[in-house]
C-alpha positions as CSV (number, residue, x, y, z in Angstrom):
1,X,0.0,0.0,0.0
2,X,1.6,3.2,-1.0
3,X,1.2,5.8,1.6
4,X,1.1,10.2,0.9
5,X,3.9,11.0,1.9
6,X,7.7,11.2,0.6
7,X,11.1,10.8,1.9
8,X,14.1,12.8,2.7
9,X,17.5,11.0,4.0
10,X,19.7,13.0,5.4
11,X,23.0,11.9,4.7
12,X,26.0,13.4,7.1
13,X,29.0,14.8,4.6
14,X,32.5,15.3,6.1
15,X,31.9,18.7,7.8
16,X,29.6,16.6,10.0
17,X,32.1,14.1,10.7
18,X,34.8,16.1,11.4
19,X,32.4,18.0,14.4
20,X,31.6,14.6,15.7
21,X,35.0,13.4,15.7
22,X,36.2,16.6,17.5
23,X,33.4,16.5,20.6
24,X,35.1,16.1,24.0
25,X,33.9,13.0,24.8
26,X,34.2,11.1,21.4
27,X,35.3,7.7,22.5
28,X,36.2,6.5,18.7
29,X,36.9,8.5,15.8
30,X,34.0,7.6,13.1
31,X,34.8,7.4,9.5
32,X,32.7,9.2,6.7
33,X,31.5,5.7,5.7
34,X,30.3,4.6,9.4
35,X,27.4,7.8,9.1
36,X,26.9,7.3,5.3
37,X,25.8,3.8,5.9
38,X,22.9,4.2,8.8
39,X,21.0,7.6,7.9
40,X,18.2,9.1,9.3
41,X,15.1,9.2,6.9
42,X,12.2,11.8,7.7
43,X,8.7,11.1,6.2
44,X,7.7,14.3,4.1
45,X,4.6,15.3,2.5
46,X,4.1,14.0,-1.3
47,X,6.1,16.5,-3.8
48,X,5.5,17.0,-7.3
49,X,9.3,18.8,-8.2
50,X,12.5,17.9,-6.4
51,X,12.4,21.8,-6.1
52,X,9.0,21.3,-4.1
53,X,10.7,18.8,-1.8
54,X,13.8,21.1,-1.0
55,X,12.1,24.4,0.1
56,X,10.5,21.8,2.3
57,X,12.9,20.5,4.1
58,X,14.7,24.2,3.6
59,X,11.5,25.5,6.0
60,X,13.0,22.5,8.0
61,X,16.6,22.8,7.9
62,X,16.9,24.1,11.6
63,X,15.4,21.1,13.2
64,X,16.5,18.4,11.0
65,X,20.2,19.5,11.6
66,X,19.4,20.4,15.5
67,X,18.1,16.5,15.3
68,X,20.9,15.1,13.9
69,X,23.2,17.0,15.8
70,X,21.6,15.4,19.5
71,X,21.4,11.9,17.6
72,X,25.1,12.5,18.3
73,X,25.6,14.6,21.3
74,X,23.3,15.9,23.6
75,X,25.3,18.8,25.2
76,X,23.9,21.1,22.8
77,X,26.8,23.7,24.5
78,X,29.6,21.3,22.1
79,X,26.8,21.8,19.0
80,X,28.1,24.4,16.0
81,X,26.8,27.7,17.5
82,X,26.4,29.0,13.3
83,X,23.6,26.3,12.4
84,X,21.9,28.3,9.0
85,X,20.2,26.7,6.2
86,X,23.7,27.2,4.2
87,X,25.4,25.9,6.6
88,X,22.9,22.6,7.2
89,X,23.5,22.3,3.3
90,X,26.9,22.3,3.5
91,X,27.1,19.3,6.2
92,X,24.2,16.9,4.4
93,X,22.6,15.6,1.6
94,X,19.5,15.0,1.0
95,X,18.5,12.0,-1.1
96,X,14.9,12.5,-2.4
97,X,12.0,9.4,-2.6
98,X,9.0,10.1,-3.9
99,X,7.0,6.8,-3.5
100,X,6.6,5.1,0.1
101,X,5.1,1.7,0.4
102,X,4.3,0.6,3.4
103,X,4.2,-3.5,3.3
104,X,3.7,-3.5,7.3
105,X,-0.1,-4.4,8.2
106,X,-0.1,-2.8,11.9
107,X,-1.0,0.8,12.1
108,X,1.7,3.3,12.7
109,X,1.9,4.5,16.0
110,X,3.2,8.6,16.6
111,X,6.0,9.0,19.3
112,X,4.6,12.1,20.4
113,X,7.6,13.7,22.5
């Protein structure tokens, strides 16, 4: 069953690495590859133009990259204290999907935090 909605993975470049692998209390130092392979995706709404889909997650830049930044660190006083749209595009892609299918039967159930 196809679902409305699209998706957007966001997919760390090296700026991004570099920040992680410079926080205090990294334990490891984590390769381009490690973040490239396990990306967060976020459901968006159906998009007609790829150019549709970016101002979207453009009115969405600040809390896509303040997510990824505490999937990585939650002191947010260690987070980049510049966090603009160019700057969010310069640390991630986004790889666009227009069609979802969802082949689970259960209903989704909302997280609400």
């Amino acid at each position: 069953m196809t679902i409305n909605r699209s998706l957007a993975i966001i997919k760390p470049k090296q700026p991004f690495v570099d920040w992680a692998n410079q926080l205090p209390d990294a334990k490891w130092e984590t390769s381009f590859k490690d973040l490239q392979d396990d990306c967060t995706a976020f459901l968006i709404p159906e998009y007609d133009s790829d150019f549709d889909a970016r101002m979207f997650i453009e009115k969405h830049c600040s809390e896509i990259f303040e997510d990824e930044l505490f999937s990585w660190c939650t002191n947010e006083d260690w987070w980049p204290k510049i966090r603009t749209n160019k700057v969010f595009w310069e640390w991630f892609d986004v790889d666009l999907h227009s069609e979802i299918i969802d082949l689970v039967k259960k209903s989704i159930i909302r997280d609400e935090d």
